[in-house]
C-alpha positions, 0 to 999 in steps of 0.5 A: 065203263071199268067202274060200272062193270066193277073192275077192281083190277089195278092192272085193268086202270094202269093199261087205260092210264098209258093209253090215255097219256100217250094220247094226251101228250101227242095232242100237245097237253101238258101229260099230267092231266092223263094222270090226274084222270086216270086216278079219278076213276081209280075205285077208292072202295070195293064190293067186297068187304074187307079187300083194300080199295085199288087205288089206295094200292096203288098208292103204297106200292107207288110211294116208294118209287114216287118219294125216292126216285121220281119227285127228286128226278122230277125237281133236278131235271125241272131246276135245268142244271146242266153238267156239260164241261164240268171238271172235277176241279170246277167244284173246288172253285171259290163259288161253288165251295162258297154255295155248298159251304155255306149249305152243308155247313152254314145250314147245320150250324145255324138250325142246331144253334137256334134250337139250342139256344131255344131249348136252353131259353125254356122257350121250346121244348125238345120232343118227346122222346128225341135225342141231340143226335136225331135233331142234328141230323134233322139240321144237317138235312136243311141243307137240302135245297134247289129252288130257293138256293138256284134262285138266289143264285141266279140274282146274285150273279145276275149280270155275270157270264153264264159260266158263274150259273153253272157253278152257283148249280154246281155248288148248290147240288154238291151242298145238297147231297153232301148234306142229304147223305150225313143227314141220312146217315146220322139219323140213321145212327141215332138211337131210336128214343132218349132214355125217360128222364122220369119228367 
């Protein structure tokens, strides 16, 4: 009806989108799919020539909220890492310092190594423009990881008591966010562009 009527209005789709999540979610299915119709019937174009379309308005106002807050929230509270009883001292233990070691550490140092010797090989080449610092600090950001680091944990110590999970959780978060802030920082310290070496 919204659409028929020409409502152009973001406002206007939001208030029908909570309504309808709220509905679909005490109806027992999953809420995403209040989402993904809502955003169906979200106008991509306007009468007007020259206004931008509400729903790729939308869109750039919610990137920011979505990219830095809700997407890593989301994946963090999905991964079921749960924190209770955990000590400051715990993380110091051999296999959480293990994991995380071997993410902050292990990762950077593997993914430098390989582009190194890649580029030294004349088998890759650097990109246009880039510096030794942004693709270190690209490498210390491959440290960053849940999925695939809480499932090899979980396999790894599958047959011990549950409190060897806990700190294969405990060692992959702190890994991942000591990674995610040097990573942050040394791209943010890097020079934007490499000085033209005239090739």
């Amino acid at each position: 009806m919204l659409n028929l009527r020409g409502v152009t209005r973001s406002a206007a789709y939001v208030i029908v989108g909570i309504v309808l999540w709220s509905a679909v979610l005490q109806s027992g299915v999953h809420a995403t799919v209040a989402g993904v119709l809502t955003a169906l019937f979200i106008p991509l174009r306007t009468p007007a020539e020259g206004n931008p379309a509400p729903l790729r308005v939308l869109e750039d106002n919610l990137h920011p909220w979505v990219a830095y807050g809700i997407l890593p929230l989301f994946a963090f509270t999905n991964a079921g890492i749960d924190f209770s009883g955990v000590r400051l001292a715990d993380v110091f233990a051999s296999v959480p310092l293990g994991i995380a070691a071997g993410l902050f550490v292990g990762k950077q140092v593997g993914v430098l190594a390989a582009v190194v010797l890649l580029v030294k090989l004349g088998l890759v080449r650097m990109p246009q423009g880039a510096r030794w610092s942004q693709v270190y600090g690209v490498s210390v950001l491959c440290g960053i990881g849940f999925t695939m680091s809480l499932f090899i944990g979980s396999l790894a110590f599958e047959h011990l008591p549950e409190a060897y999970a806990t700190r294969v959780r405990l060692g992959v978060v702190t890994g991942s966010m000591a990674s995610a802030v040097l990573g942050y920082l040394v791209l943010r310290l890097a020079p934007a562009r490499a000085p033209s070496s005239g090739r």
